[in-house]
N, C-alpha and C positions, 0 to 999 in steps of 0.2 A: 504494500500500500504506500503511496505517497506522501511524503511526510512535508508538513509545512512547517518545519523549522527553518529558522531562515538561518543561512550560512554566512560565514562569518568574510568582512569584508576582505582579508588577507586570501579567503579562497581563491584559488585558481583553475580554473577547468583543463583537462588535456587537450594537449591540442593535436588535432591530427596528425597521423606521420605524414613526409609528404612521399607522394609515387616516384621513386627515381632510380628502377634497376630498369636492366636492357629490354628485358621480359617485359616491364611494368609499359615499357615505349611500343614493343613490338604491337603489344594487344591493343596498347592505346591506337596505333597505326592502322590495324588492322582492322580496326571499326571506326575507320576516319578520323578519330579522335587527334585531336592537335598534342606534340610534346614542343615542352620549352628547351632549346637545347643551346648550352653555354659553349661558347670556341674554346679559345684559351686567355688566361693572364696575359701572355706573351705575344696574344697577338691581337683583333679587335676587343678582347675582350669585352664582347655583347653576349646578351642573350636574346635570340630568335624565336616567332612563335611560328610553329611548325607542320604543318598540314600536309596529307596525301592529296595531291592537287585532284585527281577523280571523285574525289567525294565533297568537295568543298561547297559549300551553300551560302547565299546570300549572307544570312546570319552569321557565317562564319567570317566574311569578308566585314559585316556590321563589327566585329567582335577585333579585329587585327585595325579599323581605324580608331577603333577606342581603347583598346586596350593594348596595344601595340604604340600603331602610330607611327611607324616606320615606313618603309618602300614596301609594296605588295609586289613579291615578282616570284614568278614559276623559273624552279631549276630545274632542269632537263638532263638527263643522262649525254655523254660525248656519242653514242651510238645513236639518238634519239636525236642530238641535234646535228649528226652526219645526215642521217637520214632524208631531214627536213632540208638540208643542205644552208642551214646558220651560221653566218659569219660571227666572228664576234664585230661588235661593235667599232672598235677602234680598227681595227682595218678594215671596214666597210665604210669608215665619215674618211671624205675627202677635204681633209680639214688639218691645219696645222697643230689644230688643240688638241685631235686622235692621232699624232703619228708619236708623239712620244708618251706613256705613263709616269708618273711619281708618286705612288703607293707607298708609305711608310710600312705597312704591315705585310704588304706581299709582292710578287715578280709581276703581276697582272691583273686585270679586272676580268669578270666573267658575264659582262654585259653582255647580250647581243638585241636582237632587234625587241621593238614593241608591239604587241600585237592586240587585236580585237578580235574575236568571231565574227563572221561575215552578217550572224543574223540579231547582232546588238544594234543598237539603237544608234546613241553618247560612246557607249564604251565603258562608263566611268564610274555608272551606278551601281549600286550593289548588287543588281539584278543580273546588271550584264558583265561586270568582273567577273563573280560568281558563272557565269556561263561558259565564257572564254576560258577562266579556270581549268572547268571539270569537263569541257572539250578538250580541250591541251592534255588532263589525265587521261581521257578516252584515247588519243589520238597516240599515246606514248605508248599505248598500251599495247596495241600491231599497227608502230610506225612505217613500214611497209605498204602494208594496206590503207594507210590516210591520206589522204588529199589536203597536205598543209596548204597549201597555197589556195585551193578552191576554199579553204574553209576559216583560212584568217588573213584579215588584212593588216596593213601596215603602215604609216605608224596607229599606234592604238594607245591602250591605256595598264596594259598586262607588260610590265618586264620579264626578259626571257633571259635565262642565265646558260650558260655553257658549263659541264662539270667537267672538271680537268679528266684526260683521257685515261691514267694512271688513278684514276680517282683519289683517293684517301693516302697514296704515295705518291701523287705528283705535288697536290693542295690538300691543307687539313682545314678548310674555310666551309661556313654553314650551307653553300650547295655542295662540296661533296658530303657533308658528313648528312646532309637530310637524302642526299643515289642514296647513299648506304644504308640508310634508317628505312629506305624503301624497301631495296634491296633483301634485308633480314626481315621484312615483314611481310615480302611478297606479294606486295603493290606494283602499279606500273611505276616506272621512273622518272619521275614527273613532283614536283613538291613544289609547294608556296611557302615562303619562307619572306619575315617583315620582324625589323629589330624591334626590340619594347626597347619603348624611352622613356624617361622620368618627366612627368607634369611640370616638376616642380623645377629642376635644373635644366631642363631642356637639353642634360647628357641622355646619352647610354643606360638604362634603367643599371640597377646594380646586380649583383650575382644573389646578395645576401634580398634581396627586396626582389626580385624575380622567383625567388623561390618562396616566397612570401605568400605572391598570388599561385603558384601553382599550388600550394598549399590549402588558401580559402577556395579554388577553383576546384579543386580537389583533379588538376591537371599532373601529368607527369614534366618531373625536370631531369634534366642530361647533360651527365657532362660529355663533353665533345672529345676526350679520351677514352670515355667507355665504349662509346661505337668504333675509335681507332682501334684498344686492343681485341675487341670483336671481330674486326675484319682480319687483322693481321693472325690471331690465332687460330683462323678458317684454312 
């Protein structure tokens, strides 16, 4: 029976554990479920919120402008965007500002074009993100068989990323490690991937406070070495 004593003001209630083994990702993955997943100290040191791009819904794109807040862009496997036959970015702009990089944290960018569905509107709303999205996951899924070009235009509102062809040995940056997160969960290779940033500092949300919300969200977080020694110990 329930007791109406009232508890004493120094009480403190448990607080959930939060979801953060590989397993706790894979199943999150595998029923669409977004993981938050941290790079490194040593390199951007962000955390991403992280999506199997085929399943992705409007509400899921409502949910990475508010609670993210970052760049919405789909990573592509290097087989997925041979296929589609994607440049990267900087050697497709005939432009003096794409012929050189200067990246503090890495060799390259993995931009490449932007894209829309042919059958969006704007491009921009959450309807049609979300669509362009989980076409782009359809399309990953027997790139062979898809008709990139009958099916998305360009420029659009969807960034497309390139994942290093060596995946997780050539880049350890959150598109390859979300191929990989696909990869082990046996999605097409295709992911959205948008950094959380702080409201308040207008930085990089923090490691300790990203895992805060995956906590109250009751979301999985990942460190960005537990999927490296996963792949490497395969």
């Amino acid at each position: 029976m329930w007791s109406d004593t009232l508890l004493p003001d120094s009480y403190s209630y448990p607080q959930k554990e939060i979801r953060e083994t590989l397993d706790d990702a894979i199943e999150a993955f595998g029923h669409g479920e977004p993981v938050l997943v941290h790079d490194d100290a040593d390199r951007e040191n962000e955390v991403d919120l992280v999506y199997p791009a085929h399943a992705v819904t409007p509400s899921d794109v409502a949910r990475m402008r508010n609670d993210a807040g970052g760049l919405i862009c789909v990573a592509l496997s290097h087989d997925v965007a041979e296929t589609f036959d994607l440049p990267f970015l900087h050697d497709a702009v005939d432009h003096p500002a794409g012929r050189t990089t200067d990246i503090q944290y890495d060799d390259r960018s993995s931009f490449s074009l932007t894209v829309n569905h042919r059958e969006t509107f704007t491009g921009v709303v959450d309807n049609d993100r979300a669509r362009t999205i989980a076409e782009l996951g359809a399309a990953a899924r027997n790139p062979a068989a898809a008709d990139f070009a009958g099916e998305f235009d360009t420029p659009g509102h969807v960034h497309l990323l390139r994942a290093a062809p060596g995946l997780l040995d050539d880049r350890q940056g959150h598109t390859e490690l979300g191929i990989a997160l696909a990869d082990l969960a046996d999605v097409p290779p295709a992911v959205v991937v948008c950094e959380m940033l702080d409201d308040e500092t207008g930085g990089a949300l923090s490691r300790s406070s990203a895992k805060s919300y995956a906590r109250d969200t009751d979301s999985v977080f990942l460190n960005g070495s537990t999927v490296l020694e996963a792949v490497r110990a395969d």
